[in-house]
C-alpha positions in Angstrom: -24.3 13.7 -3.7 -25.3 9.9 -3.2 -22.1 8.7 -2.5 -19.8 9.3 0.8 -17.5 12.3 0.6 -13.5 11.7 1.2 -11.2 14.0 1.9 -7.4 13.5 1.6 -4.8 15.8 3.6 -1.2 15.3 3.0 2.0 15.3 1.6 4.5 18.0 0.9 5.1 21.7 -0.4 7.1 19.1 -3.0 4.7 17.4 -5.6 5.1 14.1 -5.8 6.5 13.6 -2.5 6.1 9.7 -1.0 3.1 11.1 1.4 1.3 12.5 -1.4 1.6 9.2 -4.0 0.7 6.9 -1.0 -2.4 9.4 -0.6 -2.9 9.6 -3.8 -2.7 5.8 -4.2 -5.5 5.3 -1.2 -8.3 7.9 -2.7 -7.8 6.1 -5.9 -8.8 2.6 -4.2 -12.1 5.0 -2.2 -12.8 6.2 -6.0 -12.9 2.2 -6.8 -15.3 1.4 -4.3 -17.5 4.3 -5.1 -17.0 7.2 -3.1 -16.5 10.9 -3.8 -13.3 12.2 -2.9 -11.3 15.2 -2.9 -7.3 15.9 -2.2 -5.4 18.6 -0.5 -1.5 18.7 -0.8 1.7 20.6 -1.6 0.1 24.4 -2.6 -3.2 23.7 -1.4 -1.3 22.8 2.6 0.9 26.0 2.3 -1.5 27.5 4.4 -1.4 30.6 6.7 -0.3 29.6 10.1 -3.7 29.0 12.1 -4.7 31.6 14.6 -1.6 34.3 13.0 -5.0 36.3 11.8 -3.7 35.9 8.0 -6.2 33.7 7.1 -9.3 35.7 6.8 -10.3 36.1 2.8 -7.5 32.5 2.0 -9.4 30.9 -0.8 -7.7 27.7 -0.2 -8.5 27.7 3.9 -11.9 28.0 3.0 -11.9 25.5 0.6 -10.0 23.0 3.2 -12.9 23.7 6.0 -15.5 24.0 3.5 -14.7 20.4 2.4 -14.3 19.3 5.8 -17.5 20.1 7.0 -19.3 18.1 4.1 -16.7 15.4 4.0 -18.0 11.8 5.1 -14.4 10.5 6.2 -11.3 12.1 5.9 -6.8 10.0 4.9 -4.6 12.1 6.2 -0.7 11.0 5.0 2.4 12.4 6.7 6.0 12.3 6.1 7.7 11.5 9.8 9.4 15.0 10.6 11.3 14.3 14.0 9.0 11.7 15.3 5.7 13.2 14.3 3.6 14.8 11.7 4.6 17.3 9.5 4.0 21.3 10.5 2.4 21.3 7.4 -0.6 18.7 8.3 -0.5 20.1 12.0 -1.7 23.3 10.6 -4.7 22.5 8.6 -6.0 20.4 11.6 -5.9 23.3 13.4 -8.0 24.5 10.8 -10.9 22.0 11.8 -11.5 24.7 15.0 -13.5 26.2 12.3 -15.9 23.2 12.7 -16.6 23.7 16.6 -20.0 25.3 16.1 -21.7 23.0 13.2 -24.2 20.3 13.6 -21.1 17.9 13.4 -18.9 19.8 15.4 -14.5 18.5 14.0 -14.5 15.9 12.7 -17.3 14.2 14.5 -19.0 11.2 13.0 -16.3 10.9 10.3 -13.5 7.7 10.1 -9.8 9.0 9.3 -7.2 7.2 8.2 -3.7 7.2 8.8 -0.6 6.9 6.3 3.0 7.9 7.6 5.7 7.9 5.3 9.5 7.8 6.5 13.1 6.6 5.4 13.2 4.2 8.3 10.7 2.3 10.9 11.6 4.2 13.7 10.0 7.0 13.2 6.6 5.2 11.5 5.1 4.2 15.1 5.4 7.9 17.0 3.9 9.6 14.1 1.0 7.4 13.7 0.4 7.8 17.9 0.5 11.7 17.0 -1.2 12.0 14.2 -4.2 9.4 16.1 -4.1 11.3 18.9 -4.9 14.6 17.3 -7.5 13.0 15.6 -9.1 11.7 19.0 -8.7 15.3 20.7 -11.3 16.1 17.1 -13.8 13.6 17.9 -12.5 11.6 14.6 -12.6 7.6 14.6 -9.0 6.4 13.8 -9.6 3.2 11.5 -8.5 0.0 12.8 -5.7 0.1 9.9 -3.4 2.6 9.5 -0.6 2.1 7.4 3.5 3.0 8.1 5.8 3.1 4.7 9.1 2.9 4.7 10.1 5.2 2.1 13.5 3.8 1.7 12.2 0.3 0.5 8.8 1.0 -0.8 8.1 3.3 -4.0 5.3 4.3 -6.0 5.1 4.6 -9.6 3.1 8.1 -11.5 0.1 5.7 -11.4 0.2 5.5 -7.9 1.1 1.5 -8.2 2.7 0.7 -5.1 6.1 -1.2 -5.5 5.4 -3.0 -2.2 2.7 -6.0 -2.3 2.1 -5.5 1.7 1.9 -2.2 1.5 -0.6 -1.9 -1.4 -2.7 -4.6 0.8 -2.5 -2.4 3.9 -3.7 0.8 1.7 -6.8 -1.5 0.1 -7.9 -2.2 3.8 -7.3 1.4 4.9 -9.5 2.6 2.0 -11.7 -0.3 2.5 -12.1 0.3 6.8 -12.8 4.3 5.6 -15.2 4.0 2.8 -17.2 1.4 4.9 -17.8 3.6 7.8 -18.4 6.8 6.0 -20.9 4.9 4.1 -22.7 3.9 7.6 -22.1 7.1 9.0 -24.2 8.8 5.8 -26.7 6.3 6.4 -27.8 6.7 10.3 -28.0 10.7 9.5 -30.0 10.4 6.8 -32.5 8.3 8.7 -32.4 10.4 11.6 -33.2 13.3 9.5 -30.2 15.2 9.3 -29.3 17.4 5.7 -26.3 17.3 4.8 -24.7 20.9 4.1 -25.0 22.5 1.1 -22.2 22.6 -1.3 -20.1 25.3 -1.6 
């Protein structure tokens, strides 16, 4: 694979919830500017609850982690649940423990960006501090960008068109900031050497 790998986590057990359009909308703008990418949401989160010992054999954990571990930069989109991120999204972080022993240990080396999705602004600001702080406690780089919608103004139509001019702006730059770094990133190891992991 030539081009950097993206990985979107996010949304709801609901299809078509406003985290997973606004995800959707961002890996289509990565797709533009010629990445790889490849999306995890409503079934595909339902995941066994890390560390419950259910998850041993879970096609779609090992999918998740194998992703993961090849992925060049990672979106992750939340809905604000109480001030923070989704249970949902929480679990397959925890998931990235599976990563502690590579070459790239979590989600080392990789840029992730941030989309929250909430009906109101009050929530927006502690859910992106959460969901950047989990991702500095696994070694990610949080883009400078990360993008808050306010679901109760903002809308997205089934091809992922963003009724919001700002908000479509602030998802170009987000894809833009994550495309650019995974791109770098894939660069440096390949002239230090590195292989990349085989594909599953």
């Amino acid at each position: 694979m030539s081009q950097p790998l993206v990985v979107g986590i996010g949304g709801t057990t609901r299809v078509n919830s406003s985290s997973e359009l606004a995800l959707r909308s961002c890996l289509t703008l990565i797709r533009a500017l010629g990445a790889e990418t490849e999306s995890f949401s409503a079934d595909a989160l339902d995941l066994p609850h890390y560390g419950s010992g259910r998850a041993q054999g879970d096609e779609r954990v090992k999918h998740l982690v194998d992703a993961l571990r090849r992925c060049d930069g990672v979106v992750l989109s939340s809905p604000a649940y109480h001030g923070s991120m989704s249970g949902m999204l929480k679990n397959a972080l925890d998931y990235v423990e599976d990563l502690r022993d590579d070459a790239r240990p979590y989600l080392d080396g990789r840029a992730v960006g941030v989309i929250v999705c909430a009906y109101g602004a009050q929530a927006i600001g502690t859910t992106l501090v959460s969901v950047r702080s989990v991702v500095h406690a696994l070694r990610g780089w949080p883009t400078p960008v990360g993008v808050g919608i306010n679901s109760a103004t903002s809308s997205f139509d089934p091809g992922g068109v963003c009724s919001d001019p700002a908000v479509a702006e602030a998802l170009a730059m987000l894809a833009g900031q994550v495309v650019d770094f995974a791109q770098m990133s894939r660069n440096k190891r390949r002239q230090q050497g590195r292989t990349e992991p085989a594909l599953a």
